[in-house]
N, C-alpha and C positions, 0 to 999 in steps of 0.2 A: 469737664464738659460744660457748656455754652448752656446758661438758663435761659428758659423762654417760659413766661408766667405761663399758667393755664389759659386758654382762651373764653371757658366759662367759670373765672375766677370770682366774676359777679353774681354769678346765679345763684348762690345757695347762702348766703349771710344778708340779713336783715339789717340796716343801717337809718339810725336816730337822730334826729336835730339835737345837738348839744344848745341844751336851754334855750337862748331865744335870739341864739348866733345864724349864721350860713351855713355853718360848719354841721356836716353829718359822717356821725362816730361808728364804725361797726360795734353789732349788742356785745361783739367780744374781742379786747384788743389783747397784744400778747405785751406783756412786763417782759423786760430785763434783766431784774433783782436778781434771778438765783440763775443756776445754771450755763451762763454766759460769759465767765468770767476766767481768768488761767487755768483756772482748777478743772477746767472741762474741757474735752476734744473741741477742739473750733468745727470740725466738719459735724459737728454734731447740733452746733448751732444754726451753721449754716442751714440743715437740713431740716427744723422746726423753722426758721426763717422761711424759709423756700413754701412750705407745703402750708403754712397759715396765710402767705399772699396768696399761692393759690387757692384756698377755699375764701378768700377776701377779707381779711384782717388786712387794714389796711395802715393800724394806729398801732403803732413800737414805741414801749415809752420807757425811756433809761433816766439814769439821773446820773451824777459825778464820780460819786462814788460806789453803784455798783460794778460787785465782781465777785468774788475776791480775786488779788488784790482791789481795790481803791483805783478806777480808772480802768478797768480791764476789759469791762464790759461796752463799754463805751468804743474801747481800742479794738474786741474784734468784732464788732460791729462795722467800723469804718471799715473793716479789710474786708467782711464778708457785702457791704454795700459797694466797695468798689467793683470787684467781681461780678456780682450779681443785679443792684438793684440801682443803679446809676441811670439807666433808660427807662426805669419807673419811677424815680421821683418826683415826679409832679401828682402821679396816683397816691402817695406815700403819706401820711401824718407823722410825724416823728419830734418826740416831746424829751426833754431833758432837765433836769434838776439841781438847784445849788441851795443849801441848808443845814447839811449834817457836817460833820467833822471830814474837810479832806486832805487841806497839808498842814504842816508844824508853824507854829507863831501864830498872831493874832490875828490873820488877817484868812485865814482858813474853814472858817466854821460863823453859822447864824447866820443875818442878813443884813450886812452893810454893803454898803453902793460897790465897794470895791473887791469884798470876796465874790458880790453875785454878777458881776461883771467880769469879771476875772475869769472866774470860775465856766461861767458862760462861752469865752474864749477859745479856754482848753476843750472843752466839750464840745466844739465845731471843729478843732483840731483832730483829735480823737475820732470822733464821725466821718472825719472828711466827708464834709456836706459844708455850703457854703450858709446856710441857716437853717435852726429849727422851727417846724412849724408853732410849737412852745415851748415856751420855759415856765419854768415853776420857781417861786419860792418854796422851798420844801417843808419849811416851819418854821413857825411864829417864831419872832428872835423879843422876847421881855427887854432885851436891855437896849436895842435899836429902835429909834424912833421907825413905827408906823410907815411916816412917809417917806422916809428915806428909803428902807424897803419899795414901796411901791412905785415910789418912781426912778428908782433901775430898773425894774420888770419894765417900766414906762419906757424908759432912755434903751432899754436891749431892744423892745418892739418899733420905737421912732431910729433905731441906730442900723436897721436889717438882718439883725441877729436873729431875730425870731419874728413871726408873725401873730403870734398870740401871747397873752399872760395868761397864766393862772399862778392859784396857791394851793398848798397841801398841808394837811394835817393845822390848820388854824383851828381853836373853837369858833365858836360861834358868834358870841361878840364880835371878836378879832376880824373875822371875816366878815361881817358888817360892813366895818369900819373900812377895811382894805378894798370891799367892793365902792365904797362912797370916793375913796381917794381915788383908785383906777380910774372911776368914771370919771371926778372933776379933771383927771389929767387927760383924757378926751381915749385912753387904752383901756379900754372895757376889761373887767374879769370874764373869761372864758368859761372857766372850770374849776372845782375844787376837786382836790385826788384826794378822799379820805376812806381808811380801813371800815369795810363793812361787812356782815355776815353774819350768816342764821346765830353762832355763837358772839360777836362781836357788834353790839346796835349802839355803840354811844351815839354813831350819828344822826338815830331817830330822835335824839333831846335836845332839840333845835335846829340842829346843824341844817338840817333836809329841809325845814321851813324857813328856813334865809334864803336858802340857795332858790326852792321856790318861788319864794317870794322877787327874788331879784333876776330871776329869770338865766341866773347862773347854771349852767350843766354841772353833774357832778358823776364822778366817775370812781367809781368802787377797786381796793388794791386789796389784797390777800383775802379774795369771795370764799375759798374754801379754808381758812383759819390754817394755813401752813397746812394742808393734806389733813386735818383732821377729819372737814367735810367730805370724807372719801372713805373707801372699803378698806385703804391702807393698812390701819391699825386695829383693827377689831380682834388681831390676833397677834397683837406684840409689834413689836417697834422692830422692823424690815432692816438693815442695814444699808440701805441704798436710799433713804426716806432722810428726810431735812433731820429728824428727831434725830436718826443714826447717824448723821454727817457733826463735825466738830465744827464747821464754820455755820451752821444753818442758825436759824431765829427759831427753833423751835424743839426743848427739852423734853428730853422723858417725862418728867416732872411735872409735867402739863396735860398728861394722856393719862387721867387717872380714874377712877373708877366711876365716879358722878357723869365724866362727859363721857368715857364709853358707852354709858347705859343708853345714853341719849342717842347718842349715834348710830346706836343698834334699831331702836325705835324709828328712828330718821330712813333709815336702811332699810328696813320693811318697808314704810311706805312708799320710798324710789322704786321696792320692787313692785309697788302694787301699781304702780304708774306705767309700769317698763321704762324705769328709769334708769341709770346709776346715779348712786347716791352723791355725786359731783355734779352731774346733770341739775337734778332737781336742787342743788343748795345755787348753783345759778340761776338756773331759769325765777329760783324764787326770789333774788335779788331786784330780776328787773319788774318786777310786779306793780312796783312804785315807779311812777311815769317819770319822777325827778331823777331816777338815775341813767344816766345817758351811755355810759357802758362800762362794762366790768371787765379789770385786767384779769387775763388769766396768766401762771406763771406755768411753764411745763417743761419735765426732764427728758420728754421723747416725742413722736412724731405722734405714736399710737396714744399718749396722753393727750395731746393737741386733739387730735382727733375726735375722742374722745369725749371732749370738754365742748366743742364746737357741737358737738350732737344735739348740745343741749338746745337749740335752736329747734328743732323738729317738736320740741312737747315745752313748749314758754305758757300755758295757761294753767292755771288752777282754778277749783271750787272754790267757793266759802268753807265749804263742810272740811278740806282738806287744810285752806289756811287756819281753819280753828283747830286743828289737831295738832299741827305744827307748832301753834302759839302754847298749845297744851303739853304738848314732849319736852318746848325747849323752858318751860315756866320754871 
């Protein structure tokens, strides 16, 4: 059947200026990473695809090698955008990544001019989209000079590859420094994609005061800590759940007795909110103005859902951020 977006696809998502660009991000854009990949029905994709542009997520953002396999995510993506989302892209943000390990020999992995170019390539291949709205450096490569790095994000932005740069997972320094190159190359840093969350703050020790500082947006990736931050586990590890899955990033061995307790605590107070407790661990994300929006990752349509609710209740007290800061101490 023939998709036709929602016609009040605008109405009900709140959307942010990323840092001190043109560009405004919905408070909640949908990741790639998981789900997306051979291992999963494609009409299943398609159909979290479908109902997040209708409530207006309008920011999709894959990288190389998600999937499972390496590239999969990327490939049914192109087939469910051919389909579907080809007379909506110009409405569409759509971001891809080159950093991690994706093919054999040296020229596969970290960021030199010719994997992230390369790499770049395949992933507009894969998409069938003639460019991304961004590309990412995915992370800091120690053994690549800086600027060589930066200006391939440069050269794919000047080449029509992309329209924007950002970086992902840099410290802080790093990304100083990478914002000062971007700029003297005259391709602004956009955005930094770094993990953030009630369980996960390294990016409050500094990282968030650069990005302020330089008027960079920054966009938060695993908000709810791989389903932790969620009702999931409070009673054992699900077998449908990332911990239960063999390919996921997230072990048993992680869900242990210290962060249940916490969660339970956290849990309460989403119910005193009329929250779900996924709700509240995003809406408390954006609380800080420097974060411009947070991927959410989701197995079904009613998780989307779900997740996107958290729009409806985005304020807190003080009395309630100090109790937070007190559960998770």
């Amino acid at each position: 059947m023939e998709y036709l977006a929602a016609n009040n696809r605008y109405d009900q998502m709140q959307y942010k200026r990323c840092g001190n660009s043109g560009i405004k991000l919905p408070l909640f854009s949908l990741g790639l990473w998981h789900n997306f990949g051979q291992v999963e029905p494609l009409q299943k994709g398609r159909s979290i695809l479908r109902k997040a542009f209708d409530l207006g997520v309008t920011h999709f953002d894959l990288a190389n090698n998600y999937g499972p396999p390496y590239g999969s995510a990327e490939e049914n993506f192109g087939v469910i955008f051919q389909k579907d989302f080809v007379p909506y892209r110009q409405e569409l943000f759509l971001s891809s990544k080159a950093g991690y390990d994706m093919w054999a020999g040296p020229y596969g992995d970290w960021g030199s001019r010719k994997y992230l170019v390369s790499s770049c390539d395949q992933s507009l291949k894969r998409m069938q989209v003639d460019y991304v709205d961004l590309f990412y450096s995915h992370r800091y490569d120690p053994e690549t000079p800086l600027y060589e790095t930066m200006s391939a994000l440069d050269f794919i932005v000047r080449s029509g590859r992309a329209l924007y740069a950002g970086i992902s997972n840099y410290p802080p320094e790093q990304t100083q420094k990478a914002i000062n190159i971007l700029k003297d190359l005259g391709t602004p840093c956009l955005i930094h994609q770094t993990k953030y969350s009630m369980l996960e703050r390294t990016a409050e020790k500094g990282l968030l005061d650069v990005l302020g500082e330089n008027g960079v947006g920054c966009i938060a990736f695993s908000p709810l800590a791989q389903g932790l931050l969620s009702d999931k586990y409070l009673k054992g590890v699900p077998d449908d759940s990332r911990a239960g899955k063999s390919y996921g990033y997230l072990w048993p061995k992680d869900i242990n007795e210290k962060v249940i307790a916490k969660i339970e605590k956290l849990n309460e107070m989403a119910d005193s909110r009329k929250q779900t407790l996924a709700q509240m661990a995003l809406a408390w994300l954006l609380k800080d103005n420097r974060i411009s929006s947070v991927l959410i990752g989701v197995s079904s349509v009613a998780q989307l859902e779900n997740s996107l609710a958290a729009t409806q209740y985005l304020n807190f007290s003080q009395e309630e951020l100090e109790r937070i800061e007190q559960i998770l101490a």
